[in-house]
mmCIF file of the N, C-alpha and C atoms, coordinates in Angstrom:
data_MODEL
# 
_entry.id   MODEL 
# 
loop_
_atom_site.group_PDB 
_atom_site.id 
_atom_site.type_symbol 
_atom_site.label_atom_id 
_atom_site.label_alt_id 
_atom_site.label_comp_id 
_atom_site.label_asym_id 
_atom_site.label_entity_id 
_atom_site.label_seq_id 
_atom_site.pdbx_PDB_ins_code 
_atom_site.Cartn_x 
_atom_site.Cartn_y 
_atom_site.Cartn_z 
_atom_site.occupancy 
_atom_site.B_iso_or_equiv 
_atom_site.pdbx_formal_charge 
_atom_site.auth_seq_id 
_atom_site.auth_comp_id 
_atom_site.auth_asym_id 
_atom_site.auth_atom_id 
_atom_site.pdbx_PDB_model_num 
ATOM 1   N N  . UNK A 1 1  ? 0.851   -1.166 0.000  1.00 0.00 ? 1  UNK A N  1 
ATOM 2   C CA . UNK A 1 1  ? 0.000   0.000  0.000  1.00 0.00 ? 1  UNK A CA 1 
ATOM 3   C C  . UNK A 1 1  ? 0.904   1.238  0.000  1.00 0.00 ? 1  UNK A C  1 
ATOM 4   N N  . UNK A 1 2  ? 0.528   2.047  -1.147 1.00 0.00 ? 2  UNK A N  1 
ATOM 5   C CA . UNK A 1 2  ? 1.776   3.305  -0.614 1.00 0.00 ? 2  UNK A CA 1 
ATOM 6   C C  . UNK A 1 2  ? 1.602   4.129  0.585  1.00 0.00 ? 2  UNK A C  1 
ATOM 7   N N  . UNK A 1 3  ? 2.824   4.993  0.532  1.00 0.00 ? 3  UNK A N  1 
ATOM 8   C CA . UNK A 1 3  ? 2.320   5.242  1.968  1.00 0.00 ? 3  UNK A CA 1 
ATOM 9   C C  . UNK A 1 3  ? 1.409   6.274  2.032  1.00 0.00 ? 3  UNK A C  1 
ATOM 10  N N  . UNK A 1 4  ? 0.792   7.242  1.243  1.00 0.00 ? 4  UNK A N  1 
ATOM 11  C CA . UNK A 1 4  ? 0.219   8.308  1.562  1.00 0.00 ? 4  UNK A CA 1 
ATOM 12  C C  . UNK A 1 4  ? -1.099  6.964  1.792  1.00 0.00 ? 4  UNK A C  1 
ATOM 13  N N  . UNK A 1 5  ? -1.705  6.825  1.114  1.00 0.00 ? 5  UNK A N  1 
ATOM 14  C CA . UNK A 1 5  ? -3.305  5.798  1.350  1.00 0.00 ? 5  UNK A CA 1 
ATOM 15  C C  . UNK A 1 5  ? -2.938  5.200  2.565  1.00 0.00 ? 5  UNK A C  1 
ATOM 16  N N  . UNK A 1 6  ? -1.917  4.843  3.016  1.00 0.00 ? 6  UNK A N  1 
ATOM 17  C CA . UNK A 1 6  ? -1.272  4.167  4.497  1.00 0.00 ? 6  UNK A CA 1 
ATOM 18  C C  . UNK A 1 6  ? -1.668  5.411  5.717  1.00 0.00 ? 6  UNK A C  1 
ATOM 19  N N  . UNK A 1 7  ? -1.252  6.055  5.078  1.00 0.00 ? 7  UNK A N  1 
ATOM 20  C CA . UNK A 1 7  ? -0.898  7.096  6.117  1.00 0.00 ? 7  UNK A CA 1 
ATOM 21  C C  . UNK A 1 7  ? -2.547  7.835  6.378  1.00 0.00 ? 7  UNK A C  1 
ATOM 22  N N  . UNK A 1 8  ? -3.310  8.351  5.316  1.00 0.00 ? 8  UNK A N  1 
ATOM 23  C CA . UNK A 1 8  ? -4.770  8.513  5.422  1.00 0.00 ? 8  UNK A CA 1 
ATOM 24  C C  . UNK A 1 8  ? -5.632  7.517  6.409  1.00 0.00 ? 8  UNK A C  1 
ATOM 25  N N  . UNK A 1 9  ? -5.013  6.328  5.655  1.00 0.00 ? 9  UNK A N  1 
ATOM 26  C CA . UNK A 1 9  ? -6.054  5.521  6.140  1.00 0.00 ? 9  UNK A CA 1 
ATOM 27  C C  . UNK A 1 9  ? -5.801  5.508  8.097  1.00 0.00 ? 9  UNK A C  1 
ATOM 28  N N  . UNK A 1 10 ? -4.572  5.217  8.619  1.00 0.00 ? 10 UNK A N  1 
ATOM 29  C CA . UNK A 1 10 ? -4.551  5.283  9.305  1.00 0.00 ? 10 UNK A CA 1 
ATOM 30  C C  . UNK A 1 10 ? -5.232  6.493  10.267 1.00 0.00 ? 10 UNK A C  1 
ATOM 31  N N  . UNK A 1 11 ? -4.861  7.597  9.655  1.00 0.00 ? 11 UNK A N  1 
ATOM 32  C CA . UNK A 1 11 ? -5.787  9.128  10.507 1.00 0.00 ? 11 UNK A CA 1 
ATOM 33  C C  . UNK A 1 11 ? -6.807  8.977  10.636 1.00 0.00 ? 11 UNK A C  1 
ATOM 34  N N  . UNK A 1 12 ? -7.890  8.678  9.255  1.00 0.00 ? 12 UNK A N  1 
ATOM 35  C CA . UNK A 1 12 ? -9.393  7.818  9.823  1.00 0.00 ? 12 UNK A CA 1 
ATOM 36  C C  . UNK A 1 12 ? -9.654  7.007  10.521 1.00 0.00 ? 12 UNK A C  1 
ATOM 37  N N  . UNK A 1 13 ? -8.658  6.088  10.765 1.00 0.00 ? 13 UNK A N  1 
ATOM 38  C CA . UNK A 1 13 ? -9.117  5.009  12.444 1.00 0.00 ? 13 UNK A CA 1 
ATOM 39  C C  . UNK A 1 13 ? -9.036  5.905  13.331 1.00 0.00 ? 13 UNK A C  1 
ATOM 40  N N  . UNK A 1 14 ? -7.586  6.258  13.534 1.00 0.00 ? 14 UNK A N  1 
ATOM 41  C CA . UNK A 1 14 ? -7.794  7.318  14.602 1.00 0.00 ? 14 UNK A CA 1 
ATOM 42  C C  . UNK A 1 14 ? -8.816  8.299  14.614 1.00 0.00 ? 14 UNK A C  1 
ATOM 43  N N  . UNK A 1 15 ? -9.633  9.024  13.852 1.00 0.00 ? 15 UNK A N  1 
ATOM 44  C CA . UNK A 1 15 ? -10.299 9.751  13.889 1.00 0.00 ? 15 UNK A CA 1 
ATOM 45  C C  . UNK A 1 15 ? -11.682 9.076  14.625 1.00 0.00 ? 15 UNK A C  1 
ATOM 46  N N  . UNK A 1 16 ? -11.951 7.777  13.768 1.00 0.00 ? 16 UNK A N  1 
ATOM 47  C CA . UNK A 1 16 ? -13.265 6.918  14.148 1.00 0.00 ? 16 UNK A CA 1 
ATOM 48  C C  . UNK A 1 16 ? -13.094 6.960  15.573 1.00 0.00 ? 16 UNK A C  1 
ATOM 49  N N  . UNK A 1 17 ? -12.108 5.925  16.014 1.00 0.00 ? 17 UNK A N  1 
ATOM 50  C CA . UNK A 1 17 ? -11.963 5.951  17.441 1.00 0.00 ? 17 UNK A CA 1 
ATOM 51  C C  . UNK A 1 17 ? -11.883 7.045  17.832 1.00 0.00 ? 17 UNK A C  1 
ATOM 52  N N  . UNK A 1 18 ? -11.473 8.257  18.064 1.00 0.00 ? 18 UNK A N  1 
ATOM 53  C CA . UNK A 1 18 ? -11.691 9.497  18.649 1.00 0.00 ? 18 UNK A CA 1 
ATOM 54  C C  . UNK A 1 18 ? -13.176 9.592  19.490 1.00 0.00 ? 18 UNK A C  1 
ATOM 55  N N  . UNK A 1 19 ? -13.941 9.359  17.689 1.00 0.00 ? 19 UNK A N  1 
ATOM 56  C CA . UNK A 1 19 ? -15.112 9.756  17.860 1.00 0.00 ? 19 UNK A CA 1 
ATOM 57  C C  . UNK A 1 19 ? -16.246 8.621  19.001 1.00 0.00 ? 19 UNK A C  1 
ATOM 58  N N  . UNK A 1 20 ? -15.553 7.475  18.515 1.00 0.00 ? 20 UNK A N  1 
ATOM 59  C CA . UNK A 1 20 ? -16.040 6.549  19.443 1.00 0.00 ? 20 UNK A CA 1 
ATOM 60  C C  . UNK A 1 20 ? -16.097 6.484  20.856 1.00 0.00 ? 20 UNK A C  1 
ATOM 61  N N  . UNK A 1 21 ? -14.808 7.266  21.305 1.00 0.00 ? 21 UNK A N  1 
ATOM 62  C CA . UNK A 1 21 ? -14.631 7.362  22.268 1.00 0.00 ? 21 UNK A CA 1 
ATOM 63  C C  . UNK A 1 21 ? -14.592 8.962  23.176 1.00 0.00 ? 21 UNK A C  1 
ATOM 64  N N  . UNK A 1 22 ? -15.713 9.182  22.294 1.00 0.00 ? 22 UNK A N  1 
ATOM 65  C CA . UNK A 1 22 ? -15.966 10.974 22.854 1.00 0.00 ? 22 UNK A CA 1 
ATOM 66  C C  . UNK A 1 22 ? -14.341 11.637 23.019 1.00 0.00 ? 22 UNK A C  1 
ATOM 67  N N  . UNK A 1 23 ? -13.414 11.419 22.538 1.00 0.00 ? 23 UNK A N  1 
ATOM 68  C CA . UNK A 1 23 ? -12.512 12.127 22.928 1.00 0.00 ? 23 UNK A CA 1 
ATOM 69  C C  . UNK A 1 23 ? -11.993 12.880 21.709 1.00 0.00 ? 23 UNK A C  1 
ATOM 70  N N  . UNK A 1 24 ? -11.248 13.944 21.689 1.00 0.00 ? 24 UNK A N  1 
ATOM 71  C CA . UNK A 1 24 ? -11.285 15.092 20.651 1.00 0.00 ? 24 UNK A CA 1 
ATOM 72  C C  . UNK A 1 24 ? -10.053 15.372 20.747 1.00 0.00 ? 24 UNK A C  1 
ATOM 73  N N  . UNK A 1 25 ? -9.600  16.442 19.577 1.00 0.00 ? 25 UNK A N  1 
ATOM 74  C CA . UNK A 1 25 ? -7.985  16.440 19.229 1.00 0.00 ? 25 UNK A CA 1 
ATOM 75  C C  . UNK A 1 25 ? -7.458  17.312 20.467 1.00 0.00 ? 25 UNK A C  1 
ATOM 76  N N  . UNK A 1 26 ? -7.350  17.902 21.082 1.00 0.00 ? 26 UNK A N  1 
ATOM 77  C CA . UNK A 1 26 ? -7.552  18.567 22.548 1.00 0.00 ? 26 UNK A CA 1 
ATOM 78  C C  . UNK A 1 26 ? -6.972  17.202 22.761 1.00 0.00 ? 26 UNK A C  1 
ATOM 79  N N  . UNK A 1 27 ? -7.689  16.721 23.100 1.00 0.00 ? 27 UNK A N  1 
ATOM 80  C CA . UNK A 1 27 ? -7.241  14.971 24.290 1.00 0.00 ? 27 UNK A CA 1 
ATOM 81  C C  . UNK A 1 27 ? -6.072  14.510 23.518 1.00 0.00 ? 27 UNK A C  1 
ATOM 82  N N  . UNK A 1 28 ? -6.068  14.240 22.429 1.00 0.00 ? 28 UNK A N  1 
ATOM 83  C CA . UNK A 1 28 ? -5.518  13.451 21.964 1.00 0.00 ? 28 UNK A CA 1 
ATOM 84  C C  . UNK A 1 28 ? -3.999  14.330 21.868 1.00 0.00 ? 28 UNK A C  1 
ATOM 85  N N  . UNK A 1 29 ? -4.137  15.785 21.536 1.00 0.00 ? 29 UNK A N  1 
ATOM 86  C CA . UNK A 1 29 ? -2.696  16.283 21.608 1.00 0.00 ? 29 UNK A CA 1 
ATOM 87  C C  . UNK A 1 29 ? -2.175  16.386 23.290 1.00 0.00 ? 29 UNK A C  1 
ATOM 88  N N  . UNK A 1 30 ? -2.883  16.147 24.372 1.00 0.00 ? 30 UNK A N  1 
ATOM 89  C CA . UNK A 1 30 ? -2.318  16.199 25.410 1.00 0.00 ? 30 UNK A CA 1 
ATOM 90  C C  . UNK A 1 30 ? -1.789  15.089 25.694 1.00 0.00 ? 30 UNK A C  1 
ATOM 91  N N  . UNK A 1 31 ? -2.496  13.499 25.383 1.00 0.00 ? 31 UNK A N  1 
ATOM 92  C CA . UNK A 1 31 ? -2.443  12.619 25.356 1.00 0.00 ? 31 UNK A CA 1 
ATOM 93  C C  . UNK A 1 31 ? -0.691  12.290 24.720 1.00 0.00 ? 31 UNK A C  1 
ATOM 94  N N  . UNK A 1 32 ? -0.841  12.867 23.753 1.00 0.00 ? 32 UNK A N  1 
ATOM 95  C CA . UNK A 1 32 ? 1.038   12.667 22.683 1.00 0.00 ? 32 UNK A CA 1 
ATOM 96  C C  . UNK A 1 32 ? 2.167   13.372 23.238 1.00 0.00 ? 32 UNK A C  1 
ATOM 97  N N  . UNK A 1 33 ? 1.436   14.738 24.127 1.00 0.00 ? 33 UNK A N  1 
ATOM 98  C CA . UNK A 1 33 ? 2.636   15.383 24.640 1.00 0.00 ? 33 UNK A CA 1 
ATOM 99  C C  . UNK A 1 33 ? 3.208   16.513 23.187 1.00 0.00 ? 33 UNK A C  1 
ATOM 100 N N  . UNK A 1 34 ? 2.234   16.996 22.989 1.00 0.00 ? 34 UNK A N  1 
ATOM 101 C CA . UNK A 1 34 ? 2.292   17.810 21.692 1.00 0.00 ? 34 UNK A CA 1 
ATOM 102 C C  . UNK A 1 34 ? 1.118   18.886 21.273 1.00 0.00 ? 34 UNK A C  1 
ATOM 103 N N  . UNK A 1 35 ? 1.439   19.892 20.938 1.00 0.00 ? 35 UNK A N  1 
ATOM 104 C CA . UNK A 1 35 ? 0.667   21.198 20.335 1.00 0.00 ? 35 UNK A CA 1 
ATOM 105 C C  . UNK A 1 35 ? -0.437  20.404 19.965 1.00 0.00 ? 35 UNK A C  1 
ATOM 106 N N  . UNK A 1 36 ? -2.026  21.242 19.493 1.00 0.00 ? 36 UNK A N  1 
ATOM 107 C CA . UNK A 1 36 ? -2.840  20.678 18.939 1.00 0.00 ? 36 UNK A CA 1 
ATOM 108 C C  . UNK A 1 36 ? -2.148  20.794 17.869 1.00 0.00 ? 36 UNK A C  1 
ATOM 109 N N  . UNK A 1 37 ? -1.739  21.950 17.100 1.00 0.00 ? 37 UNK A N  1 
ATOM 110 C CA . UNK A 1 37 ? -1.535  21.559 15.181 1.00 0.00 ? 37 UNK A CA 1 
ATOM 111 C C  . UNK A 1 37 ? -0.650  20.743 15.147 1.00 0.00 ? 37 UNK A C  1 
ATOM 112 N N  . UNK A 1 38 ? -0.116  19.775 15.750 1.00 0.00 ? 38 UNK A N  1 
ATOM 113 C CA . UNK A 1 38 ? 0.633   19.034 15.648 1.00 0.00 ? 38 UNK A CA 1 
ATOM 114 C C  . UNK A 1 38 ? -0.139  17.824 15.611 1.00 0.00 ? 38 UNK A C  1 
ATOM 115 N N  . UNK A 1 39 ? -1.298  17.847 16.494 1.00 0.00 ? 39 UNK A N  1 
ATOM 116 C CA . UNK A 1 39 ? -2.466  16.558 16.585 1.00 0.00 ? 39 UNK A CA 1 
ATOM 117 C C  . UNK A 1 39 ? -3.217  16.861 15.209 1.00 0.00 ? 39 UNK A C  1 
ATOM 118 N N  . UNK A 1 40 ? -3.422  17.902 14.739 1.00 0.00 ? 40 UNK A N  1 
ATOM 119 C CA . UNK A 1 40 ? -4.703  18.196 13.505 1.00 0.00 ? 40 UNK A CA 1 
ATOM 120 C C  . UNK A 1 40 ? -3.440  17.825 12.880 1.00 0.00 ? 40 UNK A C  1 
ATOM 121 N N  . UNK A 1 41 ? -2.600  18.215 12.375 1.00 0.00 ? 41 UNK A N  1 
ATOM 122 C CA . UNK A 1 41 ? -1.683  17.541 11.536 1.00 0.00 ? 41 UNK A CA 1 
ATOM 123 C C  . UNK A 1 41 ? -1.936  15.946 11.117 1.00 0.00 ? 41 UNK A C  1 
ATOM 124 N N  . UNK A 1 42 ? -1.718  14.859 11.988 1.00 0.00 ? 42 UNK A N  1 
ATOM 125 C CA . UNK A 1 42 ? -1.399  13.853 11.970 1.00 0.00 ? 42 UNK A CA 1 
ATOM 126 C C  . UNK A 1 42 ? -2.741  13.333 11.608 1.00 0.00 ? 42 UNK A C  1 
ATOM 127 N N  . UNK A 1 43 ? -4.011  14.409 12.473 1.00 0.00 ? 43 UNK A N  1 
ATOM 128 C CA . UNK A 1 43 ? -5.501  13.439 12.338 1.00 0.00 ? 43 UNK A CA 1 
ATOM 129 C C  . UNK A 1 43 ? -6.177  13.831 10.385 1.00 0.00 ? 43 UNK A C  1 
ATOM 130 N N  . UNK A 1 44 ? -5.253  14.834 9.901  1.00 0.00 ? 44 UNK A N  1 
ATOM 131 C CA . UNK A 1 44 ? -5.889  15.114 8.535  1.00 0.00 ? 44 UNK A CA 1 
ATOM 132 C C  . UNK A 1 44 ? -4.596  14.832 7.625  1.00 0.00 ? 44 UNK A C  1 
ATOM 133 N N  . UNK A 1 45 ? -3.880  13.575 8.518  1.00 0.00 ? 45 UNK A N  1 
ATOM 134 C CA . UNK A 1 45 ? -2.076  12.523 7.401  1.00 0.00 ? 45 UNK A CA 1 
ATOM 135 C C  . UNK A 1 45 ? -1.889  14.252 6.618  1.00 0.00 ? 45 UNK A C  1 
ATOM 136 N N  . UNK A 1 46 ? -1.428  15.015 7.160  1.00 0.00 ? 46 UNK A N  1 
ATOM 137 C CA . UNK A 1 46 ? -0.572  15.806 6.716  1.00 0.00 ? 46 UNK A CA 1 
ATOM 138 C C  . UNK A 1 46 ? 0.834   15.266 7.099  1.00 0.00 ? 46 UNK A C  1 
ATOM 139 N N  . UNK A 1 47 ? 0.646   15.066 8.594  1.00 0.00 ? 47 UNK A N  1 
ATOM 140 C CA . UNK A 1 47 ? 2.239   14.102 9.196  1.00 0.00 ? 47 UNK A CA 1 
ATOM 141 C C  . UNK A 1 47 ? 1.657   12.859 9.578  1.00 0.00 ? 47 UNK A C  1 
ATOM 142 N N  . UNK A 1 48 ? 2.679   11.978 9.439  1.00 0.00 ? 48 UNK A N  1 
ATOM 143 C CA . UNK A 1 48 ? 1.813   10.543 9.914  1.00 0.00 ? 48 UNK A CA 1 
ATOM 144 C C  . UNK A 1 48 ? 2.100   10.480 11.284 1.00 0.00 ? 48 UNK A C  1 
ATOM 145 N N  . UNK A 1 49 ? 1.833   9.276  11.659 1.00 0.00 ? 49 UNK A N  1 
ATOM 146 C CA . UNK A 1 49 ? 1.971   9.010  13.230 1.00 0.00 ? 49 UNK A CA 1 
ATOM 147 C C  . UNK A 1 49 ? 3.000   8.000  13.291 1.00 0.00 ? 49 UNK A C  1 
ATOM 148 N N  . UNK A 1 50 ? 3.566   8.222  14.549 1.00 0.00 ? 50 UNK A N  1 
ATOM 149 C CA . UNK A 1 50 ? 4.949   7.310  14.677 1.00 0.00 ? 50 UNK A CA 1 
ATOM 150 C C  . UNK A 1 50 ? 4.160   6.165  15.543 1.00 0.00 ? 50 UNK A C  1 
ATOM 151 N N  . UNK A 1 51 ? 5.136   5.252  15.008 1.00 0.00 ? 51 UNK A N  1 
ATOM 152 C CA . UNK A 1 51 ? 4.566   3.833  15.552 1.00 0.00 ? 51 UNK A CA 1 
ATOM 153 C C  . UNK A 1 51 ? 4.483   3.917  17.104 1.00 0.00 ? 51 UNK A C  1 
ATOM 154 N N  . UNK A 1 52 ? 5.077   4.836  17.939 1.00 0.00 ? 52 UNK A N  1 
ATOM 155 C CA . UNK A 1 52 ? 4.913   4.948  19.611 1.00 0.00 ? 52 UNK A CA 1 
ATOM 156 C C  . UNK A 1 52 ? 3.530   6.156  19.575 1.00 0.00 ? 52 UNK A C  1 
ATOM 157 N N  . UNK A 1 53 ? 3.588   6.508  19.043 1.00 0.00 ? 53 UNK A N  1 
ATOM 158 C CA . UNK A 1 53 ? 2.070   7.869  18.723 1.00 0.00 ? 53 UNK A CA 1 
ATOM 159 C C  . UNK A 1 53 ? 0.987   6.733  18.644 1.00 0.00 ? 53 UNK A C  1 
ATOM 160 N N  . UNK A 1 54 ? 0.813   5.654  18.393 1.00 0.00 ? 54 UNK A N  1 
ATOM 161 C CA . UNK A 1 54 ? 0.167   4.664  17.476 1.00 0.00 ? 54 UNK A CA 1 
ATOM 162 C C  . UNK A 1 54 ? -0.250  3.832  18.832 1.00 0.00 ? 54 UNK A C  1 
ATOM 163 N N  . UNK A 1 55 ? 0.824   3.318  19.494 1.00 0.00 ? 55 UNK A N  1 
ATOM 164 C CA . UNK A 1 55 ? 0.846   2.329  20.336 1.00 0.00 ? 55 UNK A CA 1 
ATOM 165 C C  . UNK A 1 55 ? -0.154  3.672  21.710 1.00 0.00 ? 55 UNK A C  1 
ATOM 166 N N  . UNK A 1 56 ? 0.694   4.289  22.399 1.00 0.00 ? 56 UNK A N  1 
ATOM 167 C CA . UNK A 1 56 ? -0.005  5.432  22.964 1.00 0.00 ? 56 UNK A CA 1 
ATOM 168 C C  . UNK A 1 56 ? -1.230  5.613  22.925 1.00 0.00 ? 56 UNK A C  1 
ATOM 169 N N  . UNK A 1 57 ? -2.106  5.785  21.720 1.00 0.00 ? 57 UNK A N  1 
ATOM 170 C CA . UNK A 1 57 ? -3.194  6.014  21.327 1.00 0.00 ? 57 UNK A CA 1 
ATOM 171 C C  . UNK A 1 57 ? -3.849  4.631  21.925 1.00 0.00 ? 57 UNK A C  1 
ATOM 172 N N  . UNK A 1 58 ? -3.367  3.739  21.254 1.00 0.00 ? 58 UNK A N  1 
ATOM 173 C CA . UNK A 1 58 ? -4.319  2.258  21.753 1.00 0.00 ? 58 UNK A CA 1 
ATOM 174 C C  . UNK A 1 58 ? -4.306  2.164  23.104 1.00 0.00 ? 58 UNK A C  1 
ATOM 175 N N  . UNK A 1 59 ? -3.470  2.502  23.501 1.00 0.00 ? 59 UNK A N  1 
ATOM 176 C CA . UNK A 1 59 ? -3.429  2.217  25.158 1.00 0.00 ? 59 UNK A CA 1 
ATOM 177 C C  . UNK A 1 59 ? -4.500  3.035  26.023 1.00 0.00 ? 59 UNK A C  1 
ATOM 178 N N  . UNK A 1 60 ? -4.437  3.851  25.133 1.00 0.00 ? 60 UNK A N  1 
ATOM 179 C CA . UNK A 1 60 ? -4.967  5.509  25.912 1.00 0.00 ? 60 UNK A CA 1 
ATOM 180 C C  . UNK A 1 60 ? -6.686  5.138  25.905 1.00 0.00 ? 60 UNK A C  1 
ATOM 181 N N  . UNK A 1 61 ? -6.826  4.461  24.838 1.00 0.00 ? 61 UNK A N  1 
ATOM 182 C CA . UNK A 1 61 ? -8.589  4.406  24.202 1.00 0.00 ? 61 UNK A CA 1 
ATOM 183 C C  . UNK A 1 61 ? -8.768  2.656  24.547 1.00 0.00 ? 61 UNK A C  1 
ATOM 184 N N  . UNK A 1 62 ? -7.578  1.849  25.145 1.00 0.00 ? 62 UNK A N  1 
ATOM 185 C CA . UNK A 1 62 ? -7.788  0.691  25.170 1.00 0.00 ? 62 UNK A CA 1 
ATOM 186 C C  . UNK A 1 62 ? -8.610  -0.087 24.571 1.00 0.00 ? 62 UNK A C  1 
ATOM 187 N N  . UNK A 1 63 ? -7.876  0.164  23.259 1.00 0.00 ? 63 UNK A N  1 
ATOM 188 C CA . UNK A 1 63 ? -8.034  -0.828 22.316 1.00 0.00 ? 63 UNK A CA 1 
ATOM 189 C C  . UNK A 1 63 ? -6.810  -1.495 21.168 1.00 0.00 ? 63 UNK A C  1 
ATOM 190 N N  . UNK A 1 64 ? -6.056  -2.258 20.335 1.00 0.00 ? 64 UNK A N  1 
ATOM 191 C CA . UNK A 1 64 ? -5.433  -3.009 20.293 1.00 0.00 ? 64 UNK A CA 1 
ATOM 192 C C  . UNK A 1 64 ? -4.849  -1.932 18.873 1.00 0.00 ? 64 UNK A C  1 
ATOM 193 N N  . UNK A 1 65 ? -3.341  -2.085 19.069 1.00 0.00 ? 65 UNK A N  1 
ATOM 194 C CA . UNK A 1 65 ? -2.772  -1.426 17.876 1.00 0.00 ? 65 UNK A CA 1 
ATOM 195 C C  . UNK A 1 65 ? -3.341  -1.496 16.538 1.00 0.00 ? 65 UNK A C  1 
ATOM 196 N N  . UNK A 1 66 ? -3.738  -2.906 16.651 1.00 0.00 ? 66 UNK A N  1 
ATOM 197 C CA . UNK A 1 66 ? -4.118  -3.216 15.153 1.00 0.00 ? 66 UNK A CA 1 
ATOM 198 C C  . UNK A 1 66 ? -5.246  -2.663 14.956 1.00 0.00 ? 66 UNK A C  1 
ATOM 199 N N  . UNK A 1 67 ? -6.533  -2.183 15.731 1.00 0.00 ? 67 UNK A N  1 
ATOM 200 C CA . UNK A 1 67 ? -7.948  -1.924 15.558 1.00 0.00 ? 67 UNK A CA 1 
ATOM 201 C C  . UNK A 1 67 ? -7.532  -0.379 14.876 1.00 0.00 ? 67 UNK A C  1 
ATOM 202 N N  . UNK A 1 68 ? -6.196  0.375  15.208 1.00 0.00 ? 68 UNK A N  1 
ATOM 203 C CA . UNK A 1 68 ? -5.839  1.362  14.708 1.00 0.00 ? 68 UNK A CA 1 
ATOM 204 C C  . UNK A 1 68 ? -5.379  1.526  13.188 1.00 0.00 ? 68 UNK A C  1 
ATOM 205 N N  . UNK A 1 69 ? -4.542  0.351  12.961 1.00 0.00 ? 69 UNK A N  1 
ATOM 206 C CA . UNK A 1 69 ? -4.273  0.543  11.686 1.00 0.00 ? 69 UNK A CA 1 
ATOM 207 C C  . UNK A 1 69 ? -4.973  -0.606 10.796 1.00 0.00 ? 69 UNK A C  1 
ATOM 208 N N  . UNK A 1 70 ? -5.261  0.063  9.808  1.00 0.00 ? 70 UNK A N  1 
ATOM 209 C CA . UNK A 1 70 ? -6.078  -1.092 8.720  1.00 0.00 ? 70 UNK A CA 1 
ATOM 210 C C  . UNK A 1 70 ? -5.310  -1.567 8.048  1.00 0.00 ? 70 UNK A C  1 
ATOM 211 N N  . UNK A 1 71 ? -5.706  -3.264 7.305  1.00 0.00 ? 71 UNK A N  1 
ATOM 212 C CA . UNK A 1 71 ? -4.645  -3.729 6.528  1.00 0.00 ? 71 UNK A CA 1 
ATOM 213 C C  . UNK A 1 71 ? -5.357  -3.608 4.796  1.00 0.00 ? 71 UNK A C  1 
ATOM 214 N N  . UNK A 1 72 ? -4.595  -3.211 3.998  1.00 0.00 ? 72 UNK A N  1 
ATOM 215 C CA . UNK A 1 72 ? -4.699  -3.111 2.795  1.00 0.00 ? 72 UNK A CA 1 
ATOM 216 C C  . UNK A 1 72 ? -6.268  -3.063 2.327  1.00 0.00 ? 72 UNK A C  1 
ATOM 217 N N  . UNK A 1 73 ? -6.401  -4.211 2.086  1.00 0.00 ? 73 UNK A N  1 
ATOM 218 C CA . UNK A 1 73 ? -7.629  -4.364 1.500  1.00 0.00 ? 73 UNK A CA 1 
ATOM 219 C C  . UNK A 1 73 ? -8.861  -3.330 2.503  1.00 0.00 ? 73 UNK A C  1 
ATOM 220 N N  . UNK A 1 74 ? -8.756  -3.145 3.836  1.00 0.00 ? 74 UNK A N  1 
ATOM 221 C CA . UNK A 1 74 ? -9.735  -2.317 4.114  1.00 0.00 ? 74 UNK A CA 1 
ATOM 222 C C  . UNK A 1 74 ? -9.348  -0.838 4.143  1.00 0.00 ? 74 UNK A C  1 
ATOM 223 N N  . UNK A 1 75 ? -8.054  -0.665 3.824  1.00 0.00 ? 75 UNK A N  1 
ATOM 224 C CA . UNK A 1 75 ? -7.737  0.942  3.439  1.00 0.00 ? 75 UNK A CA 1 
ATOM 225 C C  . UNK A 1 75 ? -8.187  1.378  1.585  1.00 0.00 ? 75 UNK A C  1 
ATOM 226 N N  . UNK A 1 76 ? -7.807  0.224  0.972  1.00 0.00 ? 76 UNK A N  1 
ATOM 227 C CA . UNK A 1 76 ? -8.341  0.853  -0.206 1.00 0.00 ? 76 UNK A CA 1 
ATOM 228 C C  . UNK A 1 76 ? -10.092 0.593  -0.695 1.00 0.00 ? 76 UNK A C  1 
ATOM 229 N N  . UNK A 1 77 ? -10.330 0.062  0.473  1.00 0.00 ? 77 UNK A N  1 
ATOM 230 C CA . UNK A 1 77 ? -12.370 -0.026 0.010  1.00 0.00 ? 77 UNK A CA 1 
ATOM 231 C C  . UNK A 1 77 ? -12.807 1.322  0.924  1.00 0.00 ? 77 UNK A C  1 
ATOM 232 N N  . UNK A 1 78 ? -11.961 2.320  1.628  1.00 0.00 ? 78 UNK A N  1 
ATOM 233 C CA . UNK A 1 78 ? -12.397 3.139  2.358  1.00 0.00 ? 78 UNK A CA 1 
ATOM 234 C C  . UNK A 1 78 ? -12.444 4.551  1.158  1.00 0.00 ? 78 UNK A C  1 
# 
């Protein structure tokens, strides 16, 4: 998968879960230890997320790295 569709796709999980979990880019940039435009960055794959940004997040919303990132086939039917 290249990486920009990698990198999108991933910001929309994170985004879903956000939303799933009532929590908002506010949370989520305090959560990383980082500016919000640094969180709107990553949640609209302008910058991607580092694989510890990634892990963090799952922990934070307790749910499993992988529920974060999609594998191929469900990034390009999105």
């Amino acid at each position: 998968m290249p990486n920009d569709v990698r990198r999108r796709a991933i910001a929309a999980e994170v985004r879903a879960a956000l939303a799933r979990h009532q929590k908002t880019q506010r949370d989520l940039a305090a959560v990383l230890g980082m500016a919000q435009p640094a969180a709107w960055a990553r949640l609209t794959a302008n910058r991607s997320f580092r694989a510890e940004e990634i892990a963090a997040i799952a922990e934070w919303l307790d749910v499993s790295v992988s529920d974060l990132i999609p594998t191929s086939r469900e990034a390009v039917a999105a």
